[in-house]
Structure formats: C-alpha cells, structure tokens
N, C-alpha and C positions, 0 to 999 in steps of 0.2 A: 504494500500500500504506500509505501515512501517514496516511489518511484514519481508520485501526484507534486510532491514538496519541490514548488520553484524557487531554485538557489536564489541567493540573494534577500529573501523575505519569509523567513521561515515562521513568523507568529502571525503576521497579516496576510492577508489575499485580496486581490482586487475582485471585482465582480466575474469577469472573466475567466480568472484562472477558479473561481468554486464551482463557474457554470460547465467547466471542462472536467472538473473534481466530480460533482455531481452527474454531470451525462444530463443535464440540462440545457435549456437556453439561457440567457441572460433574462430575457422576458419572464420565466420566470421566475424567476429569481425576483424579479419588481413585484410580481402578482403575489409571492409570498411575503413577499415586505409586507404591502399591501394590507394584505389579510392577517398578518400575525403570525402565518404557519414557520416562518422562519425567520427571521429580523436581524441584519446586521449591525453596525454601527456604523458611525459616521464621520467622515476623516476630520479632523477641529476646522485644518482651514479650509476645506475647498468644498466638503460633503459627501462627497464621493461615498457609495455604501463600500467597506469593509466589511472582512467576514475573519473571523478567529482558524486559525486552521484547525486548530483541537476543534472546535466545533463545527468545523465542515467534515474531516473525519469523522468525527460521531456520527453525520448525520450520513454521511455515504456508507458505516458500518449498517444503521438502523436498514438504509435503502438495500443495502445486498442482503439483509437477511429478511426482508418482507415485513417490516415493523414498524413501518410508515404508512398510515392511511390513506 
C-alpha cells in the first residue's frame, strides 16, 4: 500500500493525488466534502482541500474491504 505515498509530502495530499489513492475522481471527492461523507481540511493560505494520508489510507483500507457504504 506504500507504493500510493508521493515522495516529497508524506503527511498531506492534495486533492488529486487521494482521488488517485482512492480510484476516485476528484469530483468526488467535492460531493463528499459536500455531504460530510469525507471532509478534508483546508490549506490556511490558499484553501485548497487537503487530505491526511493516514486518513486516506484508512479510508482506501475501509474501501478494499467493502466497509464503506
């Protein structure tokens, strides 16, 4: 699974690289924001959603084991 971890930024991820972690789009990745079902944070200066990698990992652990709704 380590193989997912872009050098350079190993505790944050931009949108892209969790929608590629995930086997998502980026879209939705929005629509979860959205709805709550997943929620990033937010970079202080610019906004940009951030994602945790321990918690993109979790949630692509949850996603291969069918334990996502």
């Amino acid at each position: 699974m380590e193989k997912w971890v872009p050098k350079g930024k190993p505790d944050v991820l931009s949108i892209k690289e969790t929608a590629e972690i995930l086997g998502v789009c980026e879209m939705t990745l929005r629509r979860w924001d959205r709805s709550g079902k997943f929620s990033p944070h937010r970079h202080p200066v610019n906004g940009y959603r951030c994602y945790r990698r321990d918690d993109v990992l979790k949630l692509r652990k949850q996603i291969e084991n069918g334990k996502v709704a």
